[in-house]
N, C-alpha and C positions, 0 to 999 in steps of 0.2 A: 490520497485519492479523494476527490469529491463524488458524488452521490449524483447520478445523471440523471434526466427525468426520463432514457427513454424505456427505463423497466429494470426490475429488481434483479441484483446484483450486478448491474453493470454503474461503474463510477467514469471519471475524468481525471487524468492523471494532470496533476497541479507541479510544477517543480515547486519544493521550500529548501530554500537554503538553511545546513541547518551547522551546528556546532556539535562537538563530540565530548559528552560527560566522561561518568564511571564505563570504563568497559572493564567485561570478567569472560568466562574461554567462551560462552553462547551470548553473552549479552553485548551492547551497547547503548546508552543514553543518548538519544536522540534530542538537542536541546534550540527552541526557536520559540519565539514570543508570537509564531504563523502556526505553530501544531496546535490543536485541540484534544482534549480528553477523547477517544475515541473512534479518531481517525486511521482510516488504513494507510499503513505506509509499506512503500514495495522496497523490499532491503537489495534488491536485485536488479533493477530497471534494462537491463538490456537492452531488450527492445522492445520498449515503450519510449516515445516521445511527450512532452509537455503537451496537453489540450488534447491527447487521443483518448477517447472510447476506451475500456478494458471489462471484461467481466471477471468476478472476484468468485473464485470456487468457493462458497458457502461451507461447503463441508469441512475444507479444511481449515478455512475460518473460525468456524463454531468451534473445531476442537484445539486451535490455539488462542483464543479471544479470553480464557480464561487465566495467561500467564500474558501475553502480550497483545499490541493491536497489528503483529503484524497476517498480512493475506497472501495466499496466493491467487495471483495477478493475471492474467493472460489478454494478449492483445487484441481486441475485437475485426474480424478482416484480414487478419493473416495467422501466419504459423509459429508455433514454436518450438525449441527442443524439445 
């Protein structure tokens, strides 16, 4: 996810094609010369499309940002499970 301008926490979901490192029973290595130190990645996409709007729950961001960079995601203009 890219960083929108139209207000905090909301990003732009980017497709990156990527390749598969080390995986172990919770993890996997996400591996593409496109990812940056940083970046939120949705390990889930469902329903998210490439170029849409998404707001990124903070909360639970903050409290997995300090083992990985992944977020939960939700789609901006519609529903989810």
């Amino acid at each position: 996810l890219e960083e929108s301008a139209t207000g905090p926490g909301r990003h732009v979901a980017t497709e990156i094609p990527i390749e598969t490192g080390m995986e172990t029973d919770f993890y996997v290595e996400a591996l593409s010369d496109k990812l940056d130190e940083g970046m939120v990645i949705v390990n889930d996409p469902y329903n998210i499309v490439n170029g849409q709007e998404v707001l990124v729950n903070d909360s639970m961001f903050e409290a997995e940002a300090s083992t990985s960079a992944e977020g939960a995601a939700t789609p901006t203009g519609g529903a989810t499970e």
